[in-house]
N, C-alpha and C positions, 0 to 999 in steps of 0.2 A: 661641410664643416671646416673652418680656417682649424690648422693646426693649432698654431700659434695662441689664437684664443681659449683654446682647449689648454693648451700645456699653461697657459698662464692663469686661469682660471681653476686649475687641479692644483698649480703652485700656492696659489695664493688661499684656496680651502684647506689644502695637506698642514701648512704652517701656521693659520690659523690654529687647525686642528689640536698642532703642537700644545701651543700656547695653551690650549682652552686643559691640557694635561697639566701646565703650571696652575691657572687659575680658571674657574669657569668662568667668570663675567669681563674680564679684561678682552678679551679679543672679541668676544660680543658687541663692546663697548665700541672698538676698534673700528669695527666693521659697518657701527654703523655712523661714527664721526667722517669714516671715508668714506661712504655711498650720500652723505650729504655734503661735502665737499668734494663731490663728482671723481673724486680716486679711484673708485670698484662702483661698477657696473653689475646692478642686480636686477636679477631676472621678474618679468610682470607680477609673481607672486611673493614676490621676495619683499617688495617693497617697502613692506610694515616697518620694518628694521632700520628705516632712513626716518621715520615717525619721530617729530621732539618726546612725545609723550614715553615710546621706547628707548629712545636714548637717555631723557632723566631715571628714568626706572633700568636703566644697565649701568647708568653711574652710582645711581643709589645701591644699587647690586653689587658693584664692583667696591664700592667702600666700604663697606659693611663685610665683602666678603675678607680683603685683605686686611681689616682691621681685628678680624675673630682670630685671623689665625697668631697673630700676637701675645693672644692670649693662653696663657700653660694649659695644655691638656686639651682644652678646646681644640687645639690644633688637630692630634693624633683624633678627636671623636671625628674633627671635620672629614678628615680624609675617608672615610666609612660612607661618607653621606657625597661627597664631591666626586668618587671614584665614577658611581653610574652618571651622576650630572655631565663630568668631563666628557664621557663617549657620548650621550646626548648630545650636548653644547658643538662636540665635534664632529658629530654628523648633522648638524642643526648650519654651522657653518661653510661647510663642505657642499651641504647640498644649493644652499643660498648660492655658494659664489658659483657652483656651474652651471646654478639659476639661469643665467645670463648666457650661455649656450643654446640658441634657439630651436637648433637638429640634433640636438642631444636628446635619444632616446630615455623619458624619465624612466625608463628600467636601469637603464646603464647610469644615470645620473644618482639615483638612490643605490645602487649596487656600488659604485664608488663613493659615495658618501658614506655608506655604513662600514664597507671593510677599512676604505683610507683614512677619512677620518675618522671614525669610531675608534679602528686601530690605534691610528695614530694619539691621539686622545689619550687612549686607556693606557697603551705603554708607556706616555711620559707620566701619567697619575701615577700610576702601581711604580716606578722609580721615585716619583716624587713619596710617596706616601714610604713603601722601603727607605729612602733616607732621612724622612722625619720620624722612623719609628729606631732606626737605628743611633742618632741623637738622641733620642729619649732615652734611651737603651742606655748606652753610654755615659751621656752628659748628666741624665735624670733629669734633660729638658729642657737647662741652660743653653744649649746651644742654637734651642729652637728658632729664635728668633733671627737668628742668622742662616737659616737654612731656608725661614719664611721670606728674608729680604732676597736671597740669591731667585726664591722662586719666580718672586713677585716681579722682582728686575727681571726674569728671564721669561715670562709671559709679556710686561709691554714691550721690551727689544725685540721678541718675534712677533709680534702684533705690529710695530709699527716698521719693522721692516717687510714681512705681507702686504701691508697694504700698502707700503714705497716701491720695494723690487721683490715680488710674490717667489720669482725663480731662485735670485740668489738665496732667499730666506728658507727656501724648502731644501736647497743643496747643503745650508750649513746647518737646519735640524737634520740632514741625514746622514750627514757627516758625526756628529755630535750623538747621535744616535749611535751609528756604528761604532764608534770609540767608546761607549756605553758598554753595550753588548761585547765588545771584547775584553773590557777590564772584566766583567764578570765572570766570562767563561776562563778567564787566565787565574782571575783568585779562583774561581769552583774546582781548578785543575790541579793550586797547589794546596787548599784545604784536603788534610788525610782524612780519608773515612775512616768512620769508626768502630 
């Protein structure tokens, strides 16, 4: 097994993964304008995904999905229903791209497909969907739409940086991540209990 194809192929499903936490159909989308413009290499069963017939139906996906969430309150019900999609979508992407791993045991191939990206996936969802319900909260909703544009930008910048530099994109969701995780646990430390 080449290292290198492994770690860039784990890079390249992890940040997918990410993204598919901003939106579900944008890196979908992503993955398969790149695997038809020879960018990502998928594996023999993977191939559907490079399909014109699936790529109009992930842009029709992909429109439709970032055009709902625009819309008041639809947003907050979206996230209820996108929460399990996103861990789908990102074990759906994850597994696709170590597709192309030929000695990759599919035990170890679905075993990091479900924790990595699943994981990965679900923790940018449940942040995303926490700060769209904390705008709600607050704003009473107005500010939605600018929490839906940060998303939506921030699902195709990791999407199309995945499928440009797979490494560099997974070092700056991990980055971004960790600095997630510590703002939180630093306000959880100075909220008093009550």
């Amino acid at each position: 097994m080449d290292f290198w194809n492994l770690i860039t192929a784990l890079s390249l499903g992890l940040a997918l993964s990410a993204a598919c936490g901003f939106r579900v159909f944008v890196p979908l989308l992503a993955m398969s304008i790149g695997a038809r413009a020879g960018l990502i290499e998928l594996g023999e069963s993977w191939v559907w995904i490079s399909e014109t017939w699936v790529l109009i139906a992930f842009a029709v996906a992909t429109l439709l999905e970032v055009g709902a969430y625009y819309i008041p309150w639809v947003d907050n019900l979206l996230d209820t229903v996108t929460t399990p999609a996103a861990v789908v979508a990102g074990v759906i992407v994850s597994a696709a791209s170590l597709g192309q791993i030929e000695d990759l045991s599919p035990a170890l191939q679905w075993m990091l497909a479900v924790i990595g990206g699943g994981g990965m996936a679900g923790t940018i969802q449940m942040g995303s969907a926490l700060t769209r319900a904390a705008s709600s909260t607050t704003t009473g909703g107005v500010a939605n739409p600018v929490v839906s544009t940060a998303e939506a930008g921030g699902a195709v910048a990791c999407s199309v940086l995945a499928v440009i530099v797979p490494v560099v994109a997974v070092v700056m969701v991990l980055a971004l991540m960790t600095f997630v995780v510590r703002r939180l646990i630093k306000k959880k430390r100075a909220v008093p209990e009550s």
